[in-house]
MITORZA-352002 format. One record per residue: x, y, z of N, C-alpha, C in turn; residue in three letters. Coordinates in steps of 0.2 Angstrom, whole numbers, plus 5000, padded with zeros to 4 digits. Example, Ala and Ser with C-alpha at 12.3 -4.5 7.8 and 13.67 -1.06 7.14 Angstrom:
2
506649725039506249785039506649845039ALA;506449895035506849955036506450005039SER;
//
This chain:
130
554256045581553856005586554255955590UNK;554555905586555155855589555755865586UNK;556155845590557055825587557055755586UNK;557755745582557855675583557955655589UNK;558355695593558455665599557955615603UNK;557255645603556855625606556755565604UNK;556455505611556555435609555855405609UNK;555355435612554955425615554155425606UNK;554655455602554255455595553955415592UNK;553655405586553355355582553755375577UNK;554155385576554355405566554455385564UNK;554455285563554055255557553555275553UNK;552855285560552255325559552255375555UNK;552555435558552655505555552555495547UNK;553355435544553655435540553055395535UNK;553055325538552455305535551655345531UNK;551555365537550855435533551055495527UNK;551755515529551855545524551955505517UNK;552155455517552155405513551755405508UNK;551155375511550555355511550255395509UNK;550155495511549655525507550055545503UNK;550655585501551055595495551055535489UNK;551055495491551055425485550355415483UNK;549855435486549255395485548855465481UNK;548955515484548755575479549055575473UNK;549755575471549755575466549555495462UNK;549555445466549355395458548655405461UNK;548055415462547455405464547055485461UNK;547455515464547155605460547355635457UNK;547955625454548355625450548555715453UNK;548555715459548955775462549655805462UNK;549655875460550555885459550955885465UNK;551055835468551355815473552055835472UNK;552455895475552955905476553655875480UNK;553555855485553755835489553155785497UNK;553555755498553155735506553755705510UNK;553855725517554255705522553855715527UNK;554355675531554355685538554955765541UNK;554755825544555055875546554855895553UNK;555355895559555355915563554755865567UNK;554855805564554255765570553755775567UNK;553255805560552955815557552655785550UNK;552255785547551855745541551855805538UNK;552255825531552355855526552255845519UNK;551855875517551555855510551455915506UNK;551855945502551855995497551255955492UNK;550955985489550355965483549956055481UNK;549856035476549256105471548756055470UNK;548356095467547756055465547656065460UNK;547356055454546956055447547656025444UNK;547456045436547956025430547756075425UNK;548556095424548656145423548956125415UNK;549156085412549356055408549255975405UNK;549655955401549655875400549855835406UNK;550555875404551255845410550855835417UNK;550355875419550155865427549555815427UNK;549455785421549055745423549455675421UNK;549755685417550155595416550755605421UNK;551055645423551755645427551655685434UNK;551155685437551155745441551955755446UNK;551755795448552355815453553155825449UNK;553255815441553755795439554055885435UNK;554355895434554655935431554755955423UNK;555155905420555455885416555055825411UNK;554855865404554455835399554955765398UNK;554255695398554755665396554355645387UNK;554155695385553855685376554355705374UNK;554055695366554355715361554055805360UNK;554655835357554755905357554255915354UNK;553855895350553255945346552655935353UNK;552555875358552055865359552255915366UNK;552855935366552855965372552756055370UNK;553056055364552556115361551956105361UNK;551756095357550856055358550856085365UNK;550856055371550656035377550756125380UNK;551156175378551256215381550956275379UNK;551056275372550356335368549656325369UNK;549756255370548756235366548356215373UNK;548856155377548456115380548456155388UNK;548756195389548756215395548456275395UNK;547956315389547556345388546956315390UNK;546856225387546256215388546056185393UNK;546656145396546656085402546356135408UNK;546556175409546156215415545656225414UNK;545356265411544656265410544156225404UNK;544256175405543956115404543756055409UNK;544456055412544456005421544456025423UNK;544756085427544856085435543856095438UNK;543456125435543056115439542756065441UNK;542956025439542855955439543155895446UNK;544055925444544655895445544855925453UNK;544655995453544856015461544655975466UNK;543655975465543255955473543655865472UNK;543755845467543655775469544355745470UNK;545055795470545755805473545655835480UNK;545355885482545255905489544755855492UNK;544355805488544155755492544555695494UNK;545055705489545355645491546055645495UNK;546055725496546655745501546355755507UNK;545655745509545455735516545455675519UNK;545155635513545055545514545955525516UNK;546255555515546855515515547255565522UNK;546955605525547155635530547055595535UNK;546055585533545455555539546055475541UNK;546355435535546255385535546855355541UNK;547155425539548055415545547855425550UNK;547555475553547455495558547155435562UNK;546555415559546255355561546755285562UNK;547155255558547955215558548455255564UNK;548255295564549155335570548555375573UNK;548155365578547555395583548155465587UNK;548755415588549055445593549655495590UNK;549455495584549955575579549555595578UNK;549055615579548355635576548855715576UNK;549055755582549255805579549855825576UNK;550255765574550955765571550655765564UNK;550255745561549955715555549655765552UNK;549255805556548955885555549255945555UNK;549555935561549856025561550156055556UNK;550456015553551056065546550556035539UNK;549956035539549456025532549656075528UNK;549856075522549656125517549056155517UNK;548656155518547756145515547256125522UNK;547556155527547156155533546456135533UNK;546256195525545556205527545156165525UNK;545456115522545156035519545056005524UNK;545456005531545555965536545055985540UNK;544656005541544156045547543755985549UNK;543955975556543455925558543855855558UNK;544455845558544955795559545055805565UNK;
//
């Protein structure tokens, strides 16, 4: 969409929003927030929804257990059998709610990125009407 060359950008902005929803979903919805950047003049936020295990509810986004070995056994036989279907029906609508709230809220902050801030969404279909 842009280069760096281009001068006429906001990319504090950009950088900012990606900031802002990456950071806030995972401490606020506890989202597996992979990564978030700004690419190509764009607002990029890698995220899954639900929880899939322990680790994705105290550490989202992380890779690498920081327990002790039995709980991380524990965590991979037992708990990630039941963490799904016990939460996520729960946990999805109210993480895809708070991945639009924080969509709604940039757009509204940066009116004039509106479509630097949407185009590259993970999860478009959560944005309908932005």
């Amino acid at each position: 969409m842009h280069s760096w060359g281009d001068k006429n950008i906001d990319w504090k902005g950009i950088n900012d929003a990606a900031e802002y929803i990456g950071t806030n979903l995972r401490k606020w919805g506890r989202v597996e927030v992979r990564q978030y950047k700004e690419k190509y003049g764009t607002v990029r936020v890698y995220c899954s929804f639900g929880w899939s295990c322990l680790l994705s509810i105290t550490h989202p986004g992380y890779c690498h257990y920081p327990y002790p070995k039995w709980l991380v056994t524990l965590d991979i036989y037992v708990f990630s059998k039941i963490i799904p279907s016990l939460c996520n029906w729960l946990v999805i609508p109210l993480q895809t709610w708070l991945y639009r709230k924080l969509y709604a809220d940039m757009v509204k902050k940066y009116p004039h990125l509106r479509e630097e801030i949407l185009c590259a969404a993970d999860w478009e279909e959560f944005l309908k009407g932005l």
